[in-house]
PDB file of N, CA, C and O in Angstrom:
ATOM      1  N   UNK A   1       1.411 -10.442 -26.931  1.00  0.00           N
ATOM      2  CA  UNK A   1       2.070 -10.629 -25.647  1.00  0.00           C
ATOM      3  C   UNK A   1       1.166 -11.483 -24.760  1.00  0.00           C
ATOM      4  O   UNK A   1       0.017 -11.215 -24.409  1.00  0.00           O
ATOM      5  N   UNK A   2       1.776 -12.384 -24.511  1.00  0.00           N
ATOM      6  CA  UNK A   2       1.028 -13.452 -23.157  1.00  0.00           C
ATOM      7  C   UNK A   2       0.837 -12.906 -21.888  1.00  0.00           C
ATOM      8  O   UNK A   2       1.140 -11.720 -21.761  1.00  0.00           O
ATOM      9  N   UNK A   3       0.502 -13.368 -21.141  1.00  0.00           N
ATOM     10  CA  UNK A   3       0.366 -12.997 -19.548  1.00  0.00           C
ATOM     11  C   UNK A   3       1.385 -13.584 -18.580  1.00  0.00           C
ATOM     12  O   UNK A   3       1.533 -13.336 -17.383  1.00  0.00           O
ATOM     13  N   UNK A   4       2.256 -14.670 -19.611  1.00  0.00           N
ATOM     14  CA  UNK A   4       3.155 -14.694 -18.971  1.00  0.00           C
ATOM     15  C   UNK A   4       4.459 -13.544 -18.917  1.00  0.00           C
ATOM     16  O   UNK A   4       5.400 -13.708 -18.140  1.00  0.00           O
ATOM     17  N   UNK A   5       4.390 -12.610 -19.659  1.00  0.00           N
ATOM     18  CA  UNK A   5       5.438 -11.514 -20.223  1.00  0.00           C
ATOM     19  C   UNK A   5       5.523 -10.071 -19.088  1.00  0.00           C
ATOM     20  O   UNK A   5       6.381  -9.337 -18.598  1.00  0.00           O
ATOM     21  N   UNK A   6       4.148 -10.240 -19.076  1.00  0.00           N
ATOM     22  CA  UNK A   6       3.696  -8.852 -18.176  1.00  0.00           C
ATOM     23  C   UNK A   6       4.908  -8.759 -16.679  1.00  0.00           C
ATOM     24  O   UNK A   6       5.334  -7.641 -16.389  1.00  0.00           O
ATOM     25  N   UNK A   7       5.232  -9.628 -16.084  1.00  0.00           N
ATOM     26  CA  UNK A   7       6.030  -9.123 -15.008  1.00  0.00           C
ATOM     27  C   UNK A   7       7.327  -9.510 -15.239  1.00  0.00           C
ATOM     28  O   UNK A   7       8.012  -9.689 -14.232  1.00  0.00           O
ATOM     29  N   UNK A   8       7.980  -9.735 -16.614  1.00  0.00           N
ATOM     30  CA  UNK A   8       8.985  -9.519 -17.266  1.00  0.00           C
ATOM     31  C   UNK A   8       8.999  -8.118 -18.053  1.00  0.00           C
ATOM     32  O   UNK A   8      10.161  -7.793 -18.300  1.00  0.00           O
ATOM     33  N   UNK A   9       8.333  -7.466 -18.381  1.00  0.00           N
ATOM     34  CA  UNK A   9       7.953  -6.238 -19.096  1.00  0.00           C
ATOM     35  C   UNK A   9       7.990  -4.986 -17.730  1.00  0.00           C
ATOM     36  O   UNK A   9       8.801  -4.062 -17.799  1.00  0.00           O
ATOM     37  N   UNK A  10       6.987  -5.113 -16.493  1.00  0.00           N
ATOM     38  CA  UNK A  10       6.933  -4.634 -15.403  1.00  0.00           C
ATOM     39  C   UNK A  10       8.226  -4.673 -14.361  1.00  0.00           C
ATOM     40  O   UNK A  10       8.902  -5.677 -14.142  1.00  0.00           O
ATOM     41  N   UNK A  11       8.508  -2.803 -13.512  1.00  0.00           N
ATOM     42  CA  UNK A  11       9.012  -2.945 -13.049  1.00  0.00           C
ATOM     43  C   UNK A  11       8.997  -3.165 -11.590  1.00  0.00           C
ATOM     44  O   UNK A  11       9.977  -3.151 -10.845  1.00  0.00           O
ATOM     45  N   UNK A  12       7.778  -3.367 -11.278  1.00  0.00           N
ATOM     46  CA  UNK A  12       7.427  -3.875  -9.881  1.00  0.00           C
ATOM     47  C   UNK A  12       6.348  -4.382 -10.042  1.00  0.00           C
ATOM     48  O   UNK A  12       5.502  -3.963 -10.832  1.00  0.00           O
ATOM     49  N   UNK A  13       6.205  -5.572  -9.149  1.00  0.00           N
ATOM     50  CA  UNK A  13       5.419  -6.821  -9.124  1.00  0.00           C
ATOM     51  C   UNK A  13       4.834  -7.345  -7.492  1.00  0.00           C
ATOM     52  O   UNK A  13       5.614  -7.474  -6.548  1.00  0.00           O
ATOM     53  N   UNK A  14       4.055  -7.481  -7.435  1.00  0.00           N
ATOM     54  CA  UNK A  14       3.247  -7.421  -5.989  1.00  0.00           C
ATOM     55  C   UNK A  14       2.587  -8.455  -5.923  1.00  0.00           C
ATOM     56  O   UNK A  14       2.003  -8.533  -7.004  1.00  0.00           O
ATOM     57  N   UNK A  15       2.280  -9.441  -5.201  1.00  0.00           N
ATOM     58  CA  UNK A  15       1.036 -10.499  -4.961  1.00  0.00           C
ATOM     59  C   UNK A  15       0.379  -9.809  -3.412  1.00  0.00           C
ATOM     60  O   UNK A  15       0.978  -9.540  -2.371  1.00  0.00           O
ATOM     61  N   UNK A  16      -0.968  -9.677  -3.744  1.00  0.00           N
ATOM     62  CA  UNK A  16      -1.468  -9.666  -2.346  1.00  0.00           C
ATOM     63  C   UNK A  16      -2.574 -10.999  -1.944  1.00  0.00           C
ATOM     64  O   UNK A  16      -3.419 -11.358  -2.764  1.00  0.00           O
ATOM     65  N   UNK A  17      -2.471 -11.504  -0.904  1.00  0.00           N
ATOM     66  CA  UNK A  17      -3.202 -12.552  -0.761  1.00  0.00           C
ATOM     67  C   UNK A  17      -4.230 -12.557   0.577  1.00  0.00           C
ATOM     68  O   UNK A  17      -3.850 -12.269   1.712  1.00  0.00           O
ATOM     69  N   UNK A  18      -5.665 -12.958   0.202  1.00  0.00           N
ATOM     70  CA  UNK A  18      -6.546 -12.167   0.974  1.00  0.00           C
ATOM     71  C   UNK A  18      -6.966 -13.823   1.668  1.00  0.00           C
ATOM     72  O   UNK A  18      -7.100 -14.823   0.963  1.00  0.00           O
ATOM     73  N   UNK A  19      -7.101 -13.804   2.973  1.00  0.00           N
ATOM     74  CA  UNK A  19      -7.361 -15.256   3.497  1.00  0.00           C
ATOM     75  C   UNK A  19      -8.574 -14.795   4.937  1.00  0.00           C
ATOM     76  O   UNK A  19      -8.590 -13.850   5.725  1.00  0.00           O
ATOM     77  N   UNK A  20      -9.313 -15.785   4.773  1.00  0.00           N
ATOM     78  CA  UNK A  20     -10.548 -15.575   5.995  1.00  0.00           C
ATOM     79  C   UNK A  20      -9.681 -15.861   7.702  1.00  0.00           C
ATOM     80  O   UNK A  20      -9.021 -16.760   8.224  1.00  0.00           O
ATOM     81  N   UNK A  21     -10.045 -14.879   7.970  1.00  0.00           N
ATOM     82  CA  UNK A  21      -9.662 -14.755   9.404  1.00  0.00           C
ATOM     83  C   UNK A  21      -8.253 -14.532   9.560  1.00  0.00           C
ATOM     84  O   UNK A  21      -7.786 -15.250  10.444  1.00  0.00           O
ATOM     85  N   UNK A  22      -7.353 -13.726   8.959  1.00  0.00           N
ATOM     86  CA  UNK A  22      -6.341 -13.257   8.760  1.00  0.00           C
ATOM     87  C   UNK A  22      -5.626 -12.406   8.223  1.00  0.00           C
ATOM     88  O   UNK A  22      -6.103 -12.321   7.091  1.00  0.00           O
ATOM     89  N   UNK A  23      -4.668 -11.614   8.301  1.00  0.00           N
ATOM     90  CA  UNK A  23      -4.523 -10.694   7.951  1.00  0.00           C
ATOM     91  C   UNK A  23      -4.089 -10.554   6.447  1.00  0.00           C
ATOM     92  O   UNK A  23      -3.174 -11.358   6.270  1.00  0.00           O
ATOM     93  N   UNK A  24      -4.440  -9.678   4.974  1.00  0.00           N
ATOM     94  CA  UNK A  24      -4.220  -9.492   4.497  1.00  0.00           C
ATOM     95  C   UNK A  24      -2.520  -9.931   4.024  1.00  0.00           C
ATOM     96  O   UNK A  24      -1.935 -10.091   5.095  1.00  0.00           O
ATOM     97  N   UNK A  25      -1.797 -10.113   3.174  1.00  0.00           N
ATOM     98  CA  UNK A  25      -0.490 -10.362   3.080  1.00  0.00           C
ATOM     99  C   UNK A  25      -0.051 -10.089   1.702  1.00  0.00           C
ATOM    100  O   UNK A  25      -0.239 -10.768   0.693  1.00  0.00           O
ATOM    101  N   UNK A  26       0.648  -8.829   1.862  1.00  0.00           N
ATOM    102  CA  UNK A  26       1.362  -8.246   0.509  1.00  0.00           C
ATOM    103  C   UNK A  26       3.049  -8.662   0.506  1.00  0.00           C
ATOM    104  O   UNK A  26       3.951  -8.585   1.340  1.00  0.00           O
ATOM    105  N   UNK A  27       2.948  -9.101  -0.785  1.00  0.00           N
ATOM    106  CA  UNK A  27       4.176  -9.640  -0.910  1.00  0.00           C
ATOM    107  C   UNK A  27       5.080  -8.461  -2.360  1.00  0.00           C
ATOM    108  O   UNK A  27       4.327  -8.019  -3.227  1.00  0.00           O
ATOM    109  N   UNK A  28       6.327  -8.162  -2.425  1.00  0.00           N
ATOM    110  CA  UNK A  28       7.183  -7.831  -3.305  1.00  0.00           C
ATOM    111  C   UNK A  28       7.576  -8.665  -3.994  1.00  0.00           C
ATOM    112  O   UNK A  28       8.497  -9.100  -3.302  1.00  0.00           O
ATOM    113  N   UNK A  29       7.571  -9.201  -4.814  1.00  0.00           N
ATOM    114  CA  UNK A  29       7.855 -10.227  -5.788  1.00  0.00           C
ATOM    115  C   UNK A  29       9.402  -9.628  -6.669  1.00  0.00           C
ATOM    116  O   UNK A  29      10.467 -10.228  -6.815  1.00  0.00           O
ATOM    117  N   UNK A  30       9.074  -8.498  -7.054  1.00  0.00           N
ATOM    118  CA  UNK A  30      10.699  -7.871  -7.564  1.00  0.00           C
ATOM    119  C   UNK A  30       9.790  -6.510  -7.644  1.00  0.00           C
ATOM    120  O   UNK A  30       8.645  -6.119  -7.872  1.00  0.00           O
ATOM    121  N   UNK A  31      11.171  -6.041  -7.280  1.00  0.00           N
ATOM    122  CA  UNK A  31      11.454  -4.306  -7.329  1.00  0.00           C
ATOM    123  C   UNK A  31      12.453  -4.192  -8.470  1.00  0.00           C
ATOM    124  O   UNK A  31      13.631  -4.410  -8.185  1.00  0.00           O
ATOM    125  N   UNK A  32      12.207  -3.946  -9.461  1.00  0.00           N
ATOM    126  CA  UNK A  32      13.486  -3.512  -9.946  1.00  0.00           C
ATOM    127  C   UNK A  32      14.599  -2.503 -10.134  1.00  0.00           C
ATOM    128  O   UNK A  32      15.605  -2.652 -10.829  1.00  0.00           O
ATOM    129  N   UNK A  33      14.229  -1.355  -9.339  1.00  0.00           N
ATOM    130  CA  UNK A  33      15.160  -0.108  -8.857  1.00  0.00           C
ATOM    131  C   UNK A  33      16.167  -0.628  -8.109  1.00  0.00           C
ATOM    132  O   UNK A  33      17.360  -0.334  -8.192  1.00  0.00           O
ATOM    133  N   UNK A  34      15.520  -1.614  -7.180  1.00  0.00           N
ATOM    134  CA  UNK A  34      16.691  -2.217  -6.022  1.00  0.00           C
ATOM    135  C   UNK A  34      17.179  -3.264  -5.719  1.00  0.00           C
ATOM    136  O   UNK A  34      18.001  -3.567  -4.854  1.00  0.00           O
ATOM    137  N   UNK A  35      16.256  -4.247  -7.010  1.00  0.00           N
ATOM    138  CA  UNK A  35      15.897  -5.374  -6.610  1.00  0.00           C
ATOM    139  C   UNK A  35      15.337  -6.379  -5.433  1.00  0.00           C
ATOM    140  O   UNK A  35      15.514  -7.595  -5.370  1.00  0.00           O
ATOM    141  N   UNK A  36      14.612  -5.540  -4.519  1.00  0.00           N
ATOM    142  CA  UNK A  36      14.785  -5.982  -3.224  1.00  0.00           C
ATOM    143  C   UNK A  36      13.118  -7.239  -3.289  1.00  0.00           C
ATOM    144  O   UNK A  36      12.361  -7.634  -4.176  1.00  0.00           O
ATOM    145  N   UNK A  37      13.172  -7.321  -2.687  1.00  0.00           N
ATOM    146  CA  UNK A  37      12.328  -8.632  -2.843  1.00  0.00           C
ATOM    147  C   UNK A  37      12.091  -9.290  -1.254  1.00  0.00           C
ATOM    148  O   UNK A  37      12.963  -9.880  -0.616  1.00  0.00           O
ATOM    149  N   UNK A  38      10.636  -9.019  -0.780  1.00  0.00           N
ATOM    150  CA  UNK A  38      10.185  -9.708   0.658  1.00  0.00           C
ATOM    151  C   UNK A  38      10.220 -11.101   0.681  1.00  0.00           C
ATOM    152  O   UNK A  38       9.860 -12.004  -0.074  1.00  0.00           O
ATOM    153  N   UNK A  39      10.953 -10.975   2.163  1.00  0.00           N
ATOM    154  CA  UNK A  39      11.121 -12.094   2.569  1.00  0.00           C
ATOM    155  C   UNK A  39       9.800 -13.014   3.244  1.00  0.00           C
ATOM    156  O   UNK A  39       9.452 -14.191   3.147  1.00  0.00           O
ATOM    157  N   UNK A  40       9.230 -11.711   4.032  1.00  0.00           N
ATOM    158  CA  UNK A  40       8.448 -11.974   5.217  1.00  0.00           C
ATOM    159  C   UNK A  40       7.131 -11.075   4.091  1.00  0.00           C
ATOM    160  O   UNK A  40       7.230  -9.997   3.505  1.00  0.00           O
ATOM    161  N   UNK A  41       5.709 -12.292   4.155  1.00  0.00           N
ATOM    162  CA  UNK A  41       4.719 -11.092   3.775  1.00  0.00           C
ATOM    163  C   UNK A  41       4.362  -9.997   4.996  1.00  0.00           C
ATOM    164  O   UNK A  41       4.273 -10.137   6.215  1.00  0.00           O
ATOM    165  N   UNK A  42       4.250  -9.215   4.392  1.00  0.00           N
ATOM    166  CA  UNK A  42       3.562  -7.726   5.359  1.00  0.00           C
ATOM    167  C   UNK A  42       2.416  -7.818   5.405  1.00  0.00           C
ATOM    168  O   UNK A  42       1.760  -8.051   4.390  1.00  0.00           O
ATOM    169  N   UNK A  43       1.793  -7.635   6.765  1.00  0.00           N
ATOM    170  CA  UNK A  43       0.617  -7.987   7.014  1.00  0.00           C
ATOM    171  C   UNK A  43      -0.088  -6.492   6.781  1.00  0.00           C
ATOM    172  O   UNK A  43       0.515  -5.459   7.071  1.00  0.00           O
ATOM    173  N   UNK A  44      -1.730  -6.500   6.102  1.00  0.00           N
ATOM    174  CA  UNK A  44      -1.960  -5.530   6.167  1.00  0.00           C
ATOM    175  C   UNK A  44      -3.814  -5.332   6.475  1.00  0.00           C
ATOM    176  O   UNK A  44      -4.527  -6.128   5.865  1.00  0.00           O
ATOM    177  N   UNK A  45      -4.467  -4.362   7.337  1.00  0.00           N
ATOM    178  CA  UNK A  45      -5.715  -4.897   7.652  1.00  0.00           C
ATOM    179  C   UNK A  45      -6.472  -4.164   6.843  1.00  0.00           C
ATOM    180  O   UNK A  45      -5.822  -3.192   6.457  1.00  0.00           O
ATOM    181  N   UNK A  46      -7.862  -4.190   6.286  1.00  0.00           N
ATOM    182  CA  UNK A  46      -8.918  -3.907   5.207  1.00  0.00           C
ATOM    183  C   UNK A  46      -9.830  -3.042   6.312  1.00  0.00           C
ATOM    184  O   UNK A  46     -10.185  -3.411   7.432  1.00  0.00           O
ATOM    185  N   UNK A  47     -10.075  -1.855   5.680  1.00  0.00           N
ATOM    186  CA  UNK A  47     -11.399  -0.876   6.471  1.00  0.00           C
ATOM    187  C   UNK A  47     -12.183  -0.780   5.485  1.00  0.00           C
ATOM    188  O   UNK A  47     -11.906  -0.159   4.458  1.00  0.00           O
ATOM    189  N   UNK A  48     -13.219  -1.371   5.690  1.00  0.00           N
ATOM    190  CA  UNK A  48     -14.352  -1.483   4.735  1.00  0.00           C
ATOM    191  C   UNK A  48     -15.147  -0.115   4.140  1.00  0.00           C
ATOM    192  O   UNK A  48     -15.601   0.157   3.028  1.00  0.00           O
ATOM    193  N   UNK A  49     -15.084   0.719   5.609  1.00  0.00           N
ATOM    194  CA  UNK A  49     -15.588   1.963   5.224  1.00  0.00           C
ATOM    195  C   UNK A  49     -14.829   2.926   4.019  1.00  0.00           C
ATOM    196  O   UNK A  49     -15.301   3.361   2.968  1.00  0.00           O
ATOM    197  N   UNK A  50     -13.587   3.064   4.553  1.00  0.00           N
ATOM    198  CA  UNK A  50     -12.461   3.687   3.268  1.00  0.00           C
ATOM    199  C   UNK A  50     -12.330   2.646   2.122  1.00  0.00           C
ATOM    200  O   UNK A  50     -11.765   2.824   1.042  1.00  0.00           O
ATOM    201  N   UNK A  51     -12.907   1.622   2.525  1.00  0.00           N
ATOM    202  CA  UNK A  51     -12.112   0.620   1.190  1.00  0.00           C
ATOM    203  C   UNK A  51     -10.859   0.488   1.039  1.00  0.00           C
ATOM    204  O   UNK A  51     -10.418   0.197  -0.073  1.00  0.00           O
ATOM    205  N   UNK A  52      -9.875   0.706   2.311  1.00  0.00           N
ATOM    206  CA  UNK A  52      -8.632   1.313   1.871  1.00  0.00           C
ATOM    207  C   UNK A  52      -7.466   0.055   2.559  1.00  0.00           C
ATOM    208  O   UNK A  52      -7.602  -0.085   3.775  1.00  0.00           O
ATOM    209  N   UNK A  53      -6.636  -0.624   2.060  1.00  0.00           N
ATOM    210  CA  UNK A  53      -5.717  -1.563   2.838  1.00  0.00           C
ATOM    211  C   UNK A  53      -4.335  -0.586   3.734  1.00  0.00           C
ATOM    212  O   UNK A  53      -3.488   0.205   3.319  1.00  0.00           O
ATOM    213  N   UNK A  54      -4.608  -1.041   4.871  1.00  0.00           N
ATOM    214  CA  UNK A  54      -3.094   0.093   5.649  1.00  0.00           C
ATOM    215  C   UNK A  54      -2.830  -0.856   6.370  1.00  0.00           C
ATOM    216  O   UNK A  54      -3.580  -1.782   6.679  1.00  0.00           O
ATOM    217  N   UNK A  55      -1.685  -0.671   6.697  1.00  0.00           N
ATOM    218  CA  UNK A  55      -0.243  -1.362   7.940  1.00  0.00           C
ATOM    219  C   UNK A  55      -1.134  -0.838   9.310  1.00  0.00           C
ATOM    220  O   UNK A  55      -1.458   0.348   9.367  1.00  0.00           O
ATOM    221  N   UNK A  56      -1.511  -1.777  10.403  1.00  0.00           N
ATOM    222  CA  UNK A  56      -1.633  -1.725  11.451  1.00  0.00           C
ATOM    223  C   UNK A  56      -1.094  -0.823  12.344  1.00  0.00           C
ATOM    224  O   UNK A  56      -1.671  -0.586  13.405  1.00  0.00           O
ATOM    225  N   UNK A  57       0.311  -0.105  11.933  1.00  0.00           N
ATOM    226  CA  UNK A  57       1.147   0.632  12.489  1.00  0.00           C
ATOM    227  C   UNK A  57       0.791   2.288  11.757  1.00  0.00           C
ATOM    228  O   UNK A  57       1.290   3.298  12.253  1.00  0.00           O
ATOM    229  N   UNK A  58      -0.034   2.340  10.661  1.00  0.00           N
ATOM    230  CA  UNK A  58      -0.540   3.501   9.971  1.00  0.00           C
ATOM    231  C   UNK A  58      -1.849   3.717   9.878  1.00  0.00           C
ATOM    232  O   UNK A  58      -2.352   4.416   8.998  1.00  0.00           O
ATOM    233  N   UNK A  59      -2.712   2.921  11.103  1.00  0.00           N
ATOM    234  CA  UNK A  59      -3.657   2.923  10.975  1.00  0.00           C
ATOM    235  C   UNK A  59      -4.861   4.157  11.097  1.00  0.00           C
ATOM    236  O   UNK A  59      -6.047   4.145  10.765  1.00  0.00           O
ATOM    237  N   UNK A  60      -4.045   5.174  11.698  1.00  0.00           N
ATOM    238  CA  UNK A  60      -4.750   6.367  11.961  1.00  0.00           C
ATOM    239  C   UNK A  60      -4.479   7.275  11.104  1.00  0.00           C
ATOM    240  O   UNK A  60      -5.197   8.229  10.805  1.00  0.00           O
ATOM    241  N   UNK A  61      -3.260   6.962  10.611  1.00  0.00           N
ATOM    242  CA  UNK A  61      -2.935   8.207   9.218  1.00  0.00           C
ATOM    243  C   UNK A  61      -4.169   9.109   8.196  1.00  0.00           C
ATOM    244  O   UNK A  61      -5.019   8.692   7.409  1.00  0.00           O
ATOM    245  N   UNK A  62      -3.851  10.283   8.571  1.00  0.00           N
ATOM    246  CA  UNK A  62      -4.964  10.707   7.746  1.00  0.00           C
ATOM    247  C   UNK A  62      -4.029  11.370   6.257  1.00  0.00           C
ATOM    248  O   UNK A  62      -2.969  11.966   6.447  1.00  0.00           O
ATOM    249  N   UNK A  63      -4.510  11.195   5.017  1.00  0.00           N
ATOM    250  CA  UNK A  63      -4.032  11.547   3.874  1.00  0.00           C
ATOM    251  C   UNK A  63      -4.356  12.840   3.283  1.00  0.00           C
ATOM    252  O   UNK A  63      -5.385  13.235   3.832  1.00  0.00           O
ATOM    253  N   UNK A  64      -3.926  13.729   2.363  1.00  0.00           N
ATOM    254  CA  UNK A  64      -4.393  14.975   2.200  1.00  0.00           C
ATOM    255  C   UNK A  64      -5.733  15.106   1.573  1.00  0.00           C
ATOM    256  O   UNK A  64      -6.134  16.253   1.378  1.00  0.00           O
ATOM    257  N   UNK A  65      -6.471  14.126   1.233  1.00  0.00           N
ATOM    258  CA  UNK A  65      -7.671  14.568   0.426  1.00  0.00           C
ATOM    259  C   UNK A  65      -8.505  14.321   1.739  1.00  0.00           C
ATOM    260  O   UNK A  65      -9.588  14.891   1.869  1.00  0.00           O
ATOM    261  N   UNK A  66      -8.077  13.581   2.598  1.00  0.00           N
ATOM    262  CA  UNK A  66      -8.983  13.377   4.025  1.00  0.00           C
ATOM    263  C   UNK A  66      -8.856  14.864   5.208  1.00  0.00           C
ATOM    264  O   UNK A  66      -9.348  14.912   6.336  1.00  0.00           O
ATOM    265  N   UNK A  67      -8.304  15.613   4.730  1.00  0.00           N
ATOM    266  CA  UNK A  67      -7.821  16.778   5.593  1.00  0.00           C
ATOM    267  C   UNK A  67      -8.528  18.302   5.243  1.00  0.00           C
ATOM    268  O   UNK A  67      -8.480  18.792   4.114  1.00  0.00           O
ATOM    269  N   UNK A  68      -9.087  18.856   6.225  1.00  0.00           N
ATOM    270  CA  UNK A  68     -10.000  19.886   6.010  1.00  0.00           C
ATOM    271  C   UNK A  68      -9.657  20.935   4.508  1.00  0.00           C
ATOM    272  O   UNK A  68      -8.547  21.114   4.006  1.00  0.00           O
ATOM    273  N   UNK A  69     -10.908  21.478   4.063  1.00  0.00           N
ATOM    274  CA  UNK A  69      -9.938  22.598   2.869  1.00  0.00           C
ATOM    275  C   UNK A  69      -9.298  23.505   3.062  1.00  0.00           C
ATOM    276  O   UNK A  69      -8.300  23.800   2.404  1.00  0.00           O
ATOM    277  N   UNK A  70      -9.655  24.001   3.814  1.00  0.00           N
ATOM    278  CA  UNK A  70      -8.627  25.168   4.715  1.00  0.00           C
ATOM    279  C   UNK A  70      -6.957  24.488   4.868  1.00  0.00           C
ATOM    280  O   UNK A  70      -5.913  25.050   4.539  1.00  0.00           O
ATOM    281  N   UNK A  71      -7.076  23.509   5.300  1.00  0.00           N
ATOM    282  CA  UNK A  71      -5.349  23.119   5.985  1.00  0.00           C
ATOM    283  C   UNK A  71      -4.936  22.918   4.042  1.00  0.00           C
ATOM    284  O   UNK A  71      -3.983  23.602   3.669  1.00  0.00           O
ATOM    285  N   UNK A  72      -5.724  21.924   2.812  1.00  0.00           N
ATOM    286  CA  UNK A  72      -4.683  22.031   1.462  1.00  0.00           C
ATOM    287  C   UNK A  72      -4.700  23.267   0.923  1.00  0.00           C
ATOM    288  O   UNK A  72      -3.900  23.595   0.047  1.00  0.00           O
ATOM    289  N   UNK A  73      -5.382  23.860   1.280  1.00  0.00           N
ATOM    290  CA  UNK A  73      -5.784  25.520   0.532  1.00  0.00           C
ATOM    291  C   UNK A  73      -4.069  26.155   1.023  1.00  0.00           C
ATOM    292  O   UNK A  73      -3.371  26.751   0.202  1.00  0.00           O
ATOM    293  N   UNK A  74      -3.658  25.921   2.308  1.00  0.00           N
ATOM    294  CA  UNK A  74      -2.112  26.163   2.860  1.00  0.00           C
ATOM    295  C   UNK A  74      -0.830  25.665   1.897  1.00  0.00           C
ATOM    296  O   UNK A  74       0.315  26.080   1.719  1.00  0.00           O
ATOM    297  N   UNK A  75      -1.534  24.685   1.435  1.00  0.00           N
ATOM    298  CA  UNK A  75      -0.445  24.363   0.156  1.00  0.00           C
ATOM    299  C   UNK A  75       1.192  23.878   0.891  1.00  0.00           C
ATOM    300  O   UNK A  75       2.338  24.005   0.458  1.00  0.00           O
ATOM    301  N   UNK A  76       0.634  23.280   2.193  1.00  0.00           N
ATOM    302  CA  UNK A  76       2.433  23.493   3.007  1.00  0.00           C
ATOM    303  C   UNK A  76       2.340  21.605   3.339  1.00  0.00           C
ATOM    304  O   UNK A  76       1.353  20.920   3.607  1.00  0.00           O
ATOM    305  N   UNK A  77       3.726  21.230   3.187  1.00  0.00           N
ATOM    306  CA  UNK A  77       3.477  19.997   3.482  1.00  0.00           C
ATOM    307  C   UNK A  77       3.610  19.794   5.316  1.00  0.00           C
ATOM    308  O   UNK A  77       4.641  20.199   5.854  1.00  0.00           O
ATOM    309  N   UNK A  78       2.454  19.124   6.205  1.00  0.00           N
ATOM    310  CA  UNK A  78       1.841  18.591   7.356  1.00  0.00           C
ATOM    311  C   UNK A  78       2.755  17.319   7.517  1.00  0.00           C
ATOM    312  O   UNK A  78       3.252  16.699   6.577  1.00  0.00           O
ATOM    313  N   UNK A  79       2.904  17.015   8.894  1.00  0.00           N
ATOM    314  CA  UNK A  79       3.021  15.755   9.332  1.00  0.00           C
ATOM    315  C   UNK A  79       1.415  15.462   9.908  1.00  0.00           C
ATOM    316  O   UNK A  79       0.949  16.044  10.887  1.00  0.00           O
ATOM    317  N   UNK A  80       0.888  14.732   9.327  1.00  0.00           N
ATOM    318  CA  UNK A  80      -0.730  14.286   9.676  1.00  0.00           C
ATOM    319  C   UNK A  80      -0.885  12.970  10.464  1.00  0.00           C
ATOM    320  O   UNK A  80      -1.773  12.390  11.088  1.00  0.00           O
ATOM    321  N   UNK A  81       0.242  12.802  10.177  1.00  0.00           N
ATOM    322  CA  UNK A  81       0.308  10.810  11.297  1.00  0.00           C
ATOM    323  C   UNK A  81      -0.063  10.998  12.484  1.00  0.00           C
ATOM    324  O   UNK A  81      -0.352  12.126  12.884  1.00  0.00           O
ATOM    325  N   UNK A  82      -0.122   9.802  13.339  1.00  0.00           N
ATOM    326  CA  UNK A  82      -0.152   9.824  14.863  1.00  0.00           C
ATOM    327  C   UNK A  82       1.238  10.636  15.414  1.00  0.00           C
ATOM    328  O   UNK A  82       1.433  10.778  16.621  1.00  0.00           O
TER     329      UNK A  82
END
């Protein structure tokens, strides 16, 4: 199998494109559940400390492995967002 096959074989396909002095830009290339496919890239910003890429608009989100042991030990699903 070539490397050209792989996102004929795959059912979702992503380009992210990383540019100096700008924001991150993830693109959908094909979905194939819905086919839906971005129009507009989504901008997304890099925290060096987490290593982690998030939406400007999720930027405070905390995730469950980031959340005290006591609150997963509860086993209950949290709204943890802003």
């Amino acid at each position: 199998m070539g490397s050209g096959q792989v996102p004929d074989r795959a059912d979702n396909v992503f380009s992210v494109r990383r540019m100096p002095d700008a924001p991150t830009e993830l693109r959908i290339l094909k979905n194939r559940e819905d086919g839906a496919q971005s129009k507009n890239p989504i901008g997304l910003e890099f925290c060096s400390l987490s290593r982690r890429l998030y939406s400007p608009v999720d930027k405070y989100k905390k995730y469950g492995w980031e959340l005290p042991e006591w609150v997963r030990e509860m086993n209950c699903e949290l709204d943890v967002g802003e």
